[in-house]
Backbone bond lengths (Angstrom), bond angles and torsions (degrees), N, CA, C in turn:
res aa  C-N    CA-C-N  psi(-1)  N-CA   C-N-CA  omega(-1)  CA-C   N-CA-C  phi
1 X - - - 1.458 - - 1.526 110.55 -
2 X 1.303 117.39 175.03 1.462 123.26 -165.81 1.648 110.93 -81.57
3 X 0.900 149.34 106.04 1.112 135.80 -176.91 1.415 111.82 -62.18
4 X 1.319 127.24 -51.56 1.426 106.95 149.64 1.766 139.13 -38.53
5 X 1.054 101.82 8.40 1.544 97.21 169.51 1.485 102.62 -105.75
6 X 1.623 96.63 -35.51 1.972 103.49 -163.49 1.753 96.85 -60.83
7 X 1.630 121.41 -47.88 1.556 120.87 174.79 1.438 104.54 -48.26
8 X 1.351 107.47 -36.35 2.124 84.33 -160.59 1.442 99.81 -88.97
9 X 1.733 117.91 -15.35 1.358 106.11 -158.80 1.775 86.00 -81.28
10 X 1.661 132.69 -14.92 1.604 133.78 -146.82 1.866 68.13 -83.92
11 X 1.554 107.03 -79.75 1.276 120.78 -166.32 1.738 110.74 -17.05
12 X 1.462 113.12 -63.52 1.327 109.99 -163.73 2.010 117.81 -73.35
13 X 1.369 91.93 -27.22 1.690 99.47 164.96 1.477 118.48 -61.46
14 X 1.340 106.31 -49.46 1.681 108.65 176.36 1.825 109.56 -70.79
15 X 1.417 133.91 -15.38 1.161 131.46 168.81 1.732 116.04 -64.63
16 X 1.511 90.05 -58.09 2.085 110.92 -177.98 1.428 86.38 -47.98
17 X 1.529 126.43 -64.21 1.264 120.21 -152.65 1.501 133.49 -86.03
18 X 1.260 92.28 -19.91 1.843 102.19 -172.21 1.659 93.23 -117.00
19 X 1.149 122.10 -24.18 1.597 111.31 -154.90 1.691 123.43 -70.48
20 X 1.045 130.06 -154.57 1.845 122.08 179.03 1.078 93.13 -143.66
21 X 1.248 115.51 146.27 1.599 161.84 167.92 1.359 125.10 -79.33
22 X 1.601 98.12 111.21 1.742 87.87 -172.38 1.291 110.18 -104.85
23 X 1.702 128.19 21.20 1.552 118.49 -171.76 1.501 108.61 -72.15
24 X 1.013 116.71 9.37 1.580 92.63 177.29 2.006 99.63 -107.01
25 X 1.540 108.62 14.64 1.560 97.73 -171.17 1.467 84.49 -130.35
26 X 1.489 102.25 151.32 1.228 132.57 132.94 1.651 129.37 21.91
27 X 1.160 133.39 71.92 1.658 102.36 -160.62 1.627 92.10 -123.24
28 X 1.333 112.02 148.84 1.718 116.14 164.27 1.542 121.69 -64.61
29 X 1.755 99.29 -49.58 1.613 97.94 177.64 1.316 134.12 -69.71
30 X 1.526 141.13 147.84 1.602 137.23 -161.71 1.590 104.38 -156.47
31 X 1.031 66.76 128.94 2.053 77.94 166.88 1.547 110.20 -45.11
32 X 1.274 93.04 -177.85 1.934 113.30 -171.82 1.977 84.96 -82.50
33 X 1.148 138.28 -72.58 1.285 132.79 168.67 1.520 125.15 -22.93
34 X 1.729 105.29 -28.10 1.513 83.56 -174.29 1.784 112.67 112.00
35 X 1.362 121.15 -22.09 1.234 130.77 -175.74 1.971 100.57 -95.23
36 X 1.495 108.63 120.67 1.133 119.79 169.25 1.546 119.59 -25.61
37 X 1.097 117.83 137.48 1.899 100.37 170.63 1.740 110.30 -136.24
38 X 1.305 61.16 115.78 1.776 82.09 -175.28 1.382 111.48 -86.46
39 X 1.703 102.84 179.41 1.790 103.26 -160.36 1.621 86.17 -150.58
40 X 1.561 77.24 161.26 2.126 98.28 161.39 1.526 88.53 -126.37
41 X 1.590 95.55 143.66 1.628 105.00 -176.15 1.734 101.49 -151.86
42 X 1.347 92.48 163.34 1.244 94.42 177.89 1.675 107.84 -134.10
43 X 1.910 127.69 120.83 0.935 120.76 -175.14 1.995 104.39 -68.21
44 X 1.811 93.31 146.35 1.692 120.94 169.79 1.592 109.52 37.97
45 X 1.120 98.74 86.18 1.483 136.68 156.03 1.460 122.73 -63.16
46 X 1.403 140.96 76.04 1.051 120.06 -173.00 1.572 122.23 -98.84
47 X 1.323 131.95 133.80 1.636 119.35 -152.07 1.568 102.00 -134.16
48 X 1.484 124.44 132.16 1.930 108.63 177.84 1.022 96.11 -154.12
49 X 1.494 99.69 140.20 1.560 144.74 -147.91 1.642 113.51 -122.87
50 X 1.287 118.75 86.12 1.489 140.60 -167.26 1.981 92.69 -59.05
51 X 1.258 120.79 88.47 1.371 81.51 -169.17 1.628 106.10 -91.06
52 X 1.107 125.08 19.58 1.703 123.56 165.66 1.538 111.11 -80.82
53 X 1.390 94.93 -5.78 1.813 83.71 -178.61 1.784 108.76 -104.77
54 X 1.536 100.25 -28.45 1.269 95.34 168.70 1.425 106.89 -175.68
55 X 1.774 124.73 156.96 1.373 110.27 -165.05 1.667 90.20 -91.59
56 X 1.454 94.83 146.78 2.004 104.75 178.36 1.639 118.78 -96.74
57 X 1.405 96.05 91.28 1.460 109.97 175.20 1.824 112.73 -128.55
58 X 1.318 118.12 128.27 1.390 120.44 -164.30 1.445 100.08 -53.78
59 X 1.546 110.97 155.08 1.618 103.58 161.53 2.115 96.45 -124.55
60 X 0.959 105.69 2.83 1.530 102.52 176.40 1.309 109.26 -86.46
61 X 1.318 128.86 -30.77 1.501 106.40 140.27 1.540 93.63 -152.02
62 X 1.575 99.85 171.55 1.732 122.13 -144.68 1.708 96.06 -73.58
63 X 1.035 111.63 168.30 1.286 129.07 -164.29 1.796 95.90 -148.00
64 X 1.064 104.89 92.00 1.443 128.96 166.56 2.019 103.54 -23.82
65 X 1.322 123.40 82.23 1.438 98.64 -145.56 1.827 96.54 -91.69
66 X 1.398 122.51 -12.53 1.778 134.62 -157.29 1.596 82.60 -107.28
67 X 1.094 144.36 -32.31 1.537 134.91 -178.54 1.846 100.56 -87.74
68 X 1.145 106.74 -13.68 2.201 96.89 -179.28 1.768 88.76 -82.78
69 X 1.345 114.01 -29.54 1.258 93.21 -161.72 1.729 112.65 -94.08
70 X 1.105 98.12 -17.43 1.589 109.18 171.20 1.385 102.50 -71.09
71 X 0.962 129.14 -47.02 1.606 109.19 165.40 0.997 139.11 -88.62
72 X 1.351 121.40 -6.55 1.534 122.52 150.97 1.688 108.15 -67.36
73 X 0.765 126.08 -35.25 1.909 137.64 171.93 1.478 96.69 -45.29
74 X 1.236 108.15 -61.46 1.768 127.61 -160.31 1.774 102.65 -74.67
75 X 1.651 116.06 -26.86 1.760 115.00 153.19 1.304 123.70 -71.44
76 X 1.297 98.53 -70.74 1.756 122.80 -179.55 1.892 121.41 -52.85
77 X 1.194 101.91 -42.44 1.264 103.97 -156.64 1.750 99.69 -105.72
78 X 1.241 117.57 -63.26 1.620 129.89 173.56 1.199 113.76 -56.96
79 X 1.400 122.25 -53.94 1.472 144.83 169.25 1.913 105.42 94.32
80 X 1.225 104.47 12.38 1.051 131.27 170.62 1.572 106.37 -27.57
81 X 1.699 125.78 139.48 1.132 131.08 145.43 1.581 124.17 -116.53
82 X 1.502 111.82 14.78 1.622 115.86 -173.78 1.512 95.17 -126.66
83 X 1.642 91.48 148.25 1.619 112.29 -167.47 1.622 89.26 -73.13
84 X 1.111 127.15 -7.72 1.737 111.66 -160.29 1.590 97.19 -87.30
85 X 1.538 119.61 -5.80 1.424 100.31 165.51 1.192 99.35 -115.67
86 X 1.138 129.40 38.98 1.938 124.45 153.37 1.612 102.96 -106.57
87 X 1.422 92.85 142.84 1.584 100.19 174.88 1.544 117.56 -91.64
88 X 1.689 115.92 9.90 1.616 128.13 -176.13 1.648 101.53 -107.48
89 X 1.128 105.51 -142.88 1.575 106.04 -159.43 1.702 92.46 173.26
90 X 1.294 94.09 38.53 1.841 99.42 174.37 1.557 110.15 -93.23
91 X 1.309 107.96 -38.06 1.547 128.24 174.41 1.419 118.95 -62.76
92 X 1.116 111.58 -14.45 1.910 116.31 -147.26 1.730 94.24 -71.24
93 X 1.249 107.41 -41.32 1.811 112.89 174.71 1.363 103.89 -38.73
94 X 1.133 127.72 -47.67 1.699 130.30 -153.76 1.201 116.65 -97.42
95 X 1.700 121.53 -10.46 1.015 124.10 -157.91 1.179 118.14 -99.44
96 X 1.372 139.21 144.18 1.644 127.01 162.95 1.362 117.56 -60.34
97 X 2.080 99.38 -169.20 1.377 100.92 -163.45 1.819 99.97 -72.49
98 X 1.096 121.64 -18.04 1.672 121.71 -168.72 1.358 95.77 -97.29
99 X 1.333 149.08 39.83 1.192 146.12 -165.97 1.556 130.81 44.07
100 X 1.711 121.16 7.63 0.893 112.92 -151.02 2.148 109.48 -97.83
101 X 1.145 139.25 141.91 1.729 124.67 -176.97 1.722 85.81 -87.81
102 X 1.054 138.45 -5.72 1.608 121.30 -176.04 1.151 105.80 105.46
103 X 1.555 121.47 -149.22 1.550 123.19 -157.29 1.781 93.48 -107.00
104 X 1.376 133.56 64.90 1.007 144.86 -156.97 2.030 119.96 -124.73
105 X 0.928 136.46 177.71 1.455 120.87 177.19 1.002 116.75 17.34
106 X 1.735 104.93 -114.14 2.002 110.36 -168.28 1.437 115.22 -46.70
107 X 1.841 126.53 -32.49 1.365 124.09 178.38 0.938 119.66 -57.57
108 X 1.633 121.82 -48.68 1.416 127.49 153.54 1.476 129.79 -27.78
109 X 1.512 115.72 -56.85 1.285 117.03 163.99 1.436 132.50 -58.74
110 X 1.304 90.66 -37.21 1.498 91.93 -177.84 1.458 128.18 -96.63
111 X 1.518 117.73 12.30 1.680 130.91 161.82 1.629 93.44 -82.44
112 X 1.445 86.48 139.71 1.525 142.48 -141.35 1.929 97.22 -93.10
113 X 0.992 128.35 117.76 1.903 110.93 162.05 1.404 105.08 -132.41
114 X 1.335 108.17 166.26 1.170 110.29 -168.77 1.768 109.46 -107.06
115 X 1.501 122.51 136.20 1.973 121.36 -162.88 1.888 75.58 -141.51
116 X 1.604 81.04 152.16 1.256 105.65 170.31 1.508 113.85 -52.74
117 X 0.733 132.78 -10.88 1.956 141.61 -151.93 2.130 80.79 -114.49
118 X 1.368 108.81 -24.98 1.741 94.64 -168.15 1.394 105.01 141.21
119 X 1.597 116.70 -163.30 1.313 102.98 168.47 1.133 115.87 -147.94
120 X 1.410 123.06 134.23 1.256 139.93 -174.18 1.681 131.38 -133.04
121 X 1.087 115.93 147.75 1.540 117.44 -174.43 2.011 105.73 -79.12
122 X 1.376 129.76 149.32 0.790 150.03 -158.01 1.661 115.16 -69.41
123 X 1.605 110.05 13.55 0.970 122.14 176.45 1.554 116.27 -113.56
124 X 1.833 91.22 -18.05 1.367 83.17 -169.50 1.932 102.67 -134.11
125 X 1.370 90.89 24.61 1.676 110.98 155.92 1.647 103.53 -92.76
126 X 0.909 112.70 -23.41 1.649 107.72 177.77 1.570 112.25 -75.17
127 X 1.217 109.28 -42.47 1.459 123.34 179.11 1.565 117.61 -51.08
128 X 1.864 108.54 -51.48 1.357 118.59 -174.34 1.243 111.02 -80.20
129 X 1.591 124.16 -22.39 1.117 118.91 153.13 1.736 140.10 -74.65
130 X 0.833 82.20 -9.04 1.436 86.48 -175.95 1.535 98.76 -97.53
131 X 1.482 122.34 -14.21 1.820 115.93 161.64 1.358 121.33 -95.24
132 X 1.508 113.42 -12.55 1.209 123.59 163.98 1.239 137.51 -116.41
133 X 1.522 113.42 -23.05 1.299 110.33 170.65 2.051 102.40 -122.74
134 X 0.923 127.00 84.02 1.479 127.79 -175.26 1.511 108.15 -88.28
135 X 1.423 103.65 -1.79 2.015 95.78 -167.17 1.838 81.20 -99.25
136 X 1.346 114.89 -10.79 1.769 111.51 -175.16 1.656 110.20 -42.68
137 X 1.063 108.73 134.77 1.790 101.62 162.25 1.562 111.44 -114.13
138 X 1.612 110.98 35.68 1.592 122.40 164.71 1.073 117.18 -115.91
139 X 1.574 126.36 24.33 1.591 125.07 -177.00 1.737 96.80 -98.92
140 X 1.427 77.41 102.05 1.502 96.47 174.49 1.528 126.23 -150.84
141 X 1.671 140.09 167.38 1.358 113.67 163.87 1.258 104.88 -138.84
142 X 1.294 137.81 -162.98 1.250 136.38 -165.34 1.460 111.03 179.85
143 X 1.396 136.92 103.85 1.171 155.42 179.73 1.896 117.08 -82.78
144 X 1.432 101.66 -24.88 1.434 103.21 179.70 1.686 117.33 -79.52
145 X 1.175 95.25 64.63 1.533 103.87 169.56 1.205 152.25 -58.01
146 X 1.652 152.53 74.07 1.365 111.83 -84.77 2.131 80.94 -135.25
147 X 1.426 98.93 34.25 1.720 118.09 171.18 1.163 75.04 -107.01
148 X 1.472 147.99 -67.80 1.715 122.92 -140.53 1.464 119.25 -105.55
149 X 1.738 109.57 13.15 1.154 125.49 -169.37 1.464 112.22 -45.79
150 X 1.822 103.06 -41.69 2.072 112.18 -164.47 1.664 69.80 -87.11
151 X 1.329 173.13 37.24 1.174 142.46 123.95 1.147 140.60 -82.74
152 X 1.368 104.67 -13.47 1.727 134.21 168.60 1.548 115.92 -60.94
153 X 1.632 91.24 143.66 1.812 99.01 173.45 1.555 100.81 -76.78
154 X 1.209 109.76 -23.98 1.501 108.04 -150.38 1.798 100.17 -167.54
155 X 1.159 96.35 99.28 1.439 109.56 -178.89 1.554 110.97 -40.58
156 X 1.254 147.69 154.32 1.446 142.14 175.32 1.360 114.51 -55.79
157 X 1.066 113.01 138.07 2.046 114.11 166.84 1.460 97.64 -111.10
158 X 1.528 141.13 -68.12 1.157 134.05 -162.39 2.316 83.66 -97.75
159 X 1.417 90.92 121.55 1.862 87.94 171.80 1.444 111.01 -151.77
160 X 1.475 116.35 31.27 1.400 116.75 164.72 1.262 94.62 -175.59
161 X 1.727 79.66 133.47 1.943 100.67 171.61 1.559 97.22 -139.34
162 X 1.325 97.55 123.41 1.750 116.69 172.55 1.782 121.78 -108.96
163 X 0.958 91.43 127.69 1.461 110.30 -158.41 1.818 113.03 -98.36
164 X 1.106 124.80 151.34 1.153 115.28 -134.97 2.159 109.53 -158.51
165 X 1.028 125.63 94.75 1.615 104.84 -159.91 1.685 74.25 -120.63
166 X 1.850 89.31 141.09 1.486 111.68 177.69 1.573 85.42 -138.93
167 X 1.290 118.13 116.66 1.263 123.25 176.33 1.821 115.10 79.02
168 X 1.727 91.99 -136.28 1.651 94.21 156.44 1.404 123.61 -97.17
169 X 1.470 113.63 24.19 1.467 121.17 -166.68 1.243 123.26 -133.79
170 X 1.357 102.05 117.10 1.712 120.19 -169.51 1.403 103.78 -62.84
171 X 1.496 125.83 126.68 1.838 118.18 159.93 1.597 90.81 -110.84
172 X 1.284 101.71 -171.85 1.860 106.25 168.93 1.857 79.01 176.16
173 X 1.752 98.30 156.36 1.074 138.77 137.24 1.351 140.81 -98.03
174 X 1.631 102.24 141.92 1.399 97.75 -177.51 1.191 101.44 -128.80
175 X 1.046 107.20 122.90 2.044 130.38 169.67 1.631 125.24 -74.31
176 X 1.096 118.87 101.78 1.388 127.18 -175.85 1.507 128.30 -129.26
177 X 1.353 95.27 119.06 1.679 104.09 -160.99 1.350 113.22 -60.47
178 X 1.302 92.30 -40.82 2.409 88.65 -176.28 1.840 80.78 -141.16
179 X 1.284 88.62 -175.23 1.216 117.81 -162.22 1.548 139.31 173.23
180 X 1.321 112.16 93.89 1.943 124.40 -176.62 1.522 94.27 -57.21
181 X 1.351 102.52 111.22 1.691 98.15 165.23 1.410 118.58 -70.03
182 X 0.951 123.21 -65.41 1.924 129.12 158.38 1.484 105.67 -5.90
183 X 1.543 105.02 -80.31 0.891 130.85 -144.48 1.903 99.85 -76.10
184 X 1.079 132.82 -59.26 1.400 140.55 -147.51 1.552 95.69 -131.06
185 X 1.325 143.23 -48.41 1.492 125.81 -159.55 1.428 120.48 -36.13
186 X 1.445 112.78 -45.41 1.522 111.15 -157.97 1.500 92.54 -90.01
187 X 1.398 120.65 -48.35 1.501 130.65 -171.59 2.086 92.80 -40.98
188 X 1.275 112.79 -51.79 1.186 110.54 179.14 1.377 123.31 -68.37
189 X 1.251 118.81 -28.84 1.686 114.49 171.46 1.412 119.79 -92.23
190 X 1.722 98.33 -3.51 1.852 102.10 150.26 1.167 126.93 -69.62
191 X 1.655 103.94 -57.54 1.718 96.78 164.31 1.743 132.05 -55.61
192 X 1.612 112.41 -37.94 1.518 72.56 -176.02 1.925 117.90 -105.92
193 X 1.882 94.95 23.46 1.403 69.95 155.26 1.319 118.88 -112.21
194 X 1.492 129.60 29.99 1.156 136.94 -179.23 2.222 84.15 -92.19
195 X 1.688 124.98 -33.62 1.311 110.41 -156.86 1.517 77.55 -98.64
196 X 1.210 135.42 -46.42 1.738 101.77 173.50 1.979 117.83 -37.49
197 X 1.246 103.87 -48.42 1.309 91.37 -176.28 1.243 122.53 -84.28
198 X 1.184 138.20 -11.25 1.741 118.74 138.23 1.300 118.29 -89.20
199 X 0.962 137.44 21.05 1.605 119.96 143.23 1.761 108.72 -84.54
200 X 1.745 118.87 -29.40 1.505 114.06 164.33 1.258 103.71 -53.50
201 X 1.288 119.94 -75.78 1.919 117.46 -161.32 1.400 115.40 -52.16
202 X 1.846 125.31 -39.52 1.333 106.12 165.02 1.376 119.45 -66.62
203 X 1.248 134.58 -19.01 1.537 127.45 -168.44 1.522 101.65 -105.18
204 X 1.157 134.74 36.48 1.689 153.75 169.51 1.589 95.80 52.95
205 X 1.408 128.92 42.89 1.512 116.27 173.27 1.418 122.77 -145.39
206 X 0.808 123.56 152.80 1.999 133.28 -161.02 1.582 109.50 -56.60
207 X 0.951 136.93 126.97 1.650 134.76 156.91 1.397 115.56 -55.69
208 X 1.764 124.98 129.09 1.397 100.35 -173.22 1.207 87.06 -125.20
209 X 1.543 135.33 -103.16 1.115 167.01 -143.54 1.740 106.54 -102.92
210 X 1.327 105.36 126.76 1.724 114.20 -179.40 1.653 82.73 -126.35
211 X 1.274 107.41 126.78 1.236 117.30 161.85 1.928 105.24 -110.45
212 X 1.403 101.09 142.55 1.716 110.58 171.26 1.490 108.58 -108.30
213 X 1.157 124.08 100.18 1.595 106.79 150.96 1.786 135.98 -92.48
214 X 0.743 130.13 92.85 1.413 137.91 166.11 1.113 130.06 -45.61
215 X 1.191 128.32 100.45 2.072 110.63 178.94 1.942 100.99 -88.61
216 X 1.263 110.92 -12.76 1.510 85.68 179.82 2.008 94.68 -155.42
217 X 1.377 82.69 75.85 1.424 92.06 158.16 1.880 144.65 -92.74
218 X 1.526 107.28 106.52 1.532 122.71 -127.18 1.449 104.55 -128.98
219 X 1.629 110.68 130.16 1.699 106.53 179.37 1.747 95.09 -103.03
220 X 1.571 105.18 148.28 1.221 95.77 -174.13 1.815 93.39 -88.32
221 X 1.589 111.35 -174.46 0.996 120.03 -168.99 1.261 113.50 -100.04
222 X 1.364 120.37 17.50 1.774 134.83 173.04 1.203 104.28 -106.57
223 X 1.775 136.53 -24.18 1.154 148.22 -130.22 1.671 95.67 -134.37
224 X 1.514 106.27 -13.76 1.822 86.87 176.64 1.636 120.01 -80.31
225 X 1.354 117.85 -19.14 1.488 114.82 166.27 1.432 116.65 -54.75
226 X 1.783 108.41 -42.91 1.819 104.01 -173.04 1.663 97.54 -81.24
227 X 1.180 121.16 -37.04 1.274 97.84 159.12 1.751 154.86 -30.87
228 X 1.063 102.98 -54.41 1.074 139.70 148.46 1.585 125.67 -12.50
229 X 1.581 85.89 -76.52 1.371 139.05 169.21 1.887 119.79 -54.22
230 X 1.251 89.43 -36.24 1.535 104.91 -172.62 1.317 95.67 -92.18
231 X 1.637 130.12 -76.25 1.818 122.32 -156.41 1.260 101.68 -84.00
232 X 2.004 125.41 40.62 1.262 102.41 123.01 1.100 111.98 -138.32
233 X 1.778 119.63 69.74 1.018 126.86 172.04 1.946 93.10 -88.29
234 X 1.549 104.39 171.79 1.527 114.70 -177.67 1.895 78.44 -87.92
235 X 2.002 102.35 145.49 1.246 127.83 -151.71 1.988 87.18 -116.33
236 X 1.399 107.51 153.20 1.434 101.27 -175.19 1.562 95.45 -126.83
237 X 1.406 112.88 -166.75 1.921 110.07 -171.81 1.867 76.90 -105.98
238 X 1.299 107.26 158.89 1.444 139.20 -150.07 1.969 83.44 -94.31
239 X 1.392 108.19 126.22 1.180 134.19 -169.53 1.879 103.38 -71.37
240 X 1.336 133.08 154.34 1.501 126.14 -148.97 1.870 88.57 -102.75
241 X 1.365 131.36 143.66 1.411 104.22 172.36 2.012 97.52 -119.69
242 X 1.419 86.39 134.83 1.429 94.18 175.86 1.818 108.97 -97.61
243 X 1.135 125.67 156.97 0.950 129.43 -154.13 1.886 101.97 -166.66
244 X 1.648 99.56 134.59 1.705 106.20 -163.49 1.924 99.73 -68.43
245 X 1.173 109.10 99.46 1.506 104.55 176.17 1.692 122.58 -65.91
246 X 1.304 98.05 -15.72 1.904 103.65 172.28 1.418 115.75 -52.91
247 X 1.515 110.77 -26.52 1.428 115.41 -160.44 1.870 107.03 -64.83
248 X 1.236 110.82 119.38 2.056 102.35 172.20 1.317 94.73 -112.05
249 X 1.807 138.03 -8.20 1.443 120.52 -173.82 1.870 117.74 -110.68
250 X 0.802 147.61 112.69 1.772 147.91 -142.53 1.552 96.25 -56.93
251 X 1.286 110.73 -31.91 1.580 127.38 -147.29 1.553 96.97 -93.56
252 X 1.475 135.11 -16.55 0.867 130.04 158.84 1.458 141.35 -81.47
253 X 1.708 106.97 -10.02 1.405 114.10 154.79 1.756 133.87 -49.02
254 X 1.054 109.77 142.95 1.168 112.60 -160.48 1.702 103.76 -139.97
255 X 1.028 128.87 155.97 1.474 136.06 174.88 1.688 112.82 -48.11
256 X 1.504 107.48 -31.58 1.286 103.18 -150.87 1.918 90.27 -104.01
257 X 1.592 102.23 5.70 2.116 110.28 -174.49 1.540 83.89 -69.79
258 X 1.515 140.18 -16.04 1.374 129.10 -151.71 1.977 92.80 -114.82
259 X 1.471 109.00 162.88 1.180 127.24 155.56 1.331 118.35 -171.18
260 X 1.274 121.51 134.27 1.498 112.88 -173.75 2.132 83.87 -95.16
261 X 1.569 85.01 169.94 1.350 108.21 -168.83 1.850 115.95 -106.90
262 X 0.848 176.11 -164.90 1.076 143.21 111.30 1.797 136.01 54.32
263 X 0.974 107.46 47.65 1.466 124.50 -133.83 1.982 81.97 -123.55
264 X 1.666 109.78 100.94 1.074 126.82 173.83 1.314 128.08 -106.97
265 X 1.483 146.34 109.90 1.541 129.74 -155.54 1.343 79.77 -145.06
266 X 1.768 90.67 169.20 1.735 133.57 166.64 1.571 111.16 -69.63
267 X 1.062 127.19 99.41 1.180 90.99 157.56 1.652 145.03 -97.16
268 X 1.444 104.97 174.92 1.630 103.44 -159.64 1.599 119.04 -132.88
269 X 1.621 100.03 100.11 1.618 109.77 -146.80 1.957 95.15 -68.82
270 X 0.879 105.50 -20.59 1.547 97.97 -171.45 1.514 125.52 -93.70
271 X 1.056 108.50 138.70 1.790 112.09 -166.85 1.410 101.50 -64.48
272 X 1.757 121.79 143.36 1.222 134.57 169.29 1.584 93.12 -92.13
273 X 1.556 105.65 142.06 2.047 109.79 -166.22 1.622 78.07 -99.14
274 X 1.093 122.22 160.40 1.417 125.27 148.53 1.743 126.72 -129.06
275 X 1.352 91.72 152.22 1.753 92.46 -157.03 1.695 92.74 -89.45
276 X 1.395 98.27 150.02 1.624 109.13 168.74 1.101 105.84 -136.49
């Protein structure tokens, strides 16, 4: 079975059961209606993802796998902050009238500083380090910027991934302040171990270990029936992902460098609502 299902199915049992309840407080986020949407959550979640043993994508229900990577493309790679270069419509809540979420994700990445070595944006200081300096224990980035915070559509949820070479093998963490389990968990531990593993293959070294930490990992209170519903669907063995190995430049990945193989899921006829 998938070991990514057995984490989300451990994760979401220990939330229903142990976690806290915020309906009697205060909350920012609200449904499309207008009615508050509250959560059970459980503080710092920590979750790790062997990815030599297998890539972690749910099979109890589908995981959108060509839309995680189009928008990790549309952070990482474009550095993009406008929905008009995403091909989804996950963003469209956050966005202004010109498509833009503000000085948020890709803007983050893609401002410019100046290092003795030259100057480069925070996407692609990771890169030169990781071919030149790999024994570093500062390959890291950080999007939670807290000058452009009132400029944001949407304050950061996933905003630091630290990077990490033990041998010939890349690990990294990714730090994430909140987090819709339903909604975003797996979609998020698709993307970054799909960007651990091309930042390994361009920098000549193995993908190992994706660690997730969570400080506020949370089911909303519309979402505990499909929950429910979902970790006890029947679980399948974790689909093989092939991936274009020619690639040596980051910037040449593309949506279509990925394909999962054998790729078996639940499916799940009913819409997940999401709170904004």
């Amino acid at each position: 079975m998938s070991r990514a299902d057995e984490i989300f199915i451990d994760n979401m049992k220990d939330i229903l059961e142990n976690g806290f309840w915020d309906t009697d407080l205060k909350v920012r986020p609200h449904w499309e209606d207008g009615t508050p949407a509250h959560t059970v959550k459980k503080f710092c979640i920590v979750n790790r993802y062997n990815l030599q043993e297998e890539f972690p994508i749910l099979t109890i229900r589908r995981t959108a796998f060509k839309s995680c990577i189009d928008e990790l493309l549309w952070i990482w790679q474009k550095k993009s902050n406008n929905i008009h270069d995403l091909h989804s419509h996950i963003w469209d809540s956050w966005a202004d009238e010109n498509g833009s979420i503000g000085k948020a994700y890709g803007y983050q990445l893609g401002k410019k500083y100046i290092y003795p070595e030259g100057e480069f944006d925070q996407v692609d200081r990771v890169l030169y380090d990781l071919k030149h300096n790999p024994t570093s224990r500062r390959i890291m980035t950080n999007i939670y910027n807290f000058q452009d915070l009132h400029e944001m559509g949407l304050y950061p949820c996933a905003y630091s991934m630290t990077f990490n070479v033990t041998g010939d093998t890349l690990n990294g963490i990714l730090n994430q302040r909140s987090n819709d389990m339903l909604t975003a968990n797996n979609w998020n531990v698709v993307q970054y171990a799909i960007l651990l593993m091309m930042f390994a293959q361009v920098s000549g070294l193995k993908a190992g270990t994706l660690v997730h930490v969570i400080a506020d990992a949370h089911i909303y209170d519309r979402h505990v029936d499909l929950v429910k519903e979902v970790i006890n669907k029947p679980q399948h063995k974790a689909p093989k992902l092939k991936m274009d190995t020619s690639i040596t430049n980051f910037y040449d990945f593309t949506v279509d460098s990925f394909e999962l193989e054998d790729y078996e899921y639940e499916k799940l006829d009913k819409k997940i609502p999401v709170a904004i």
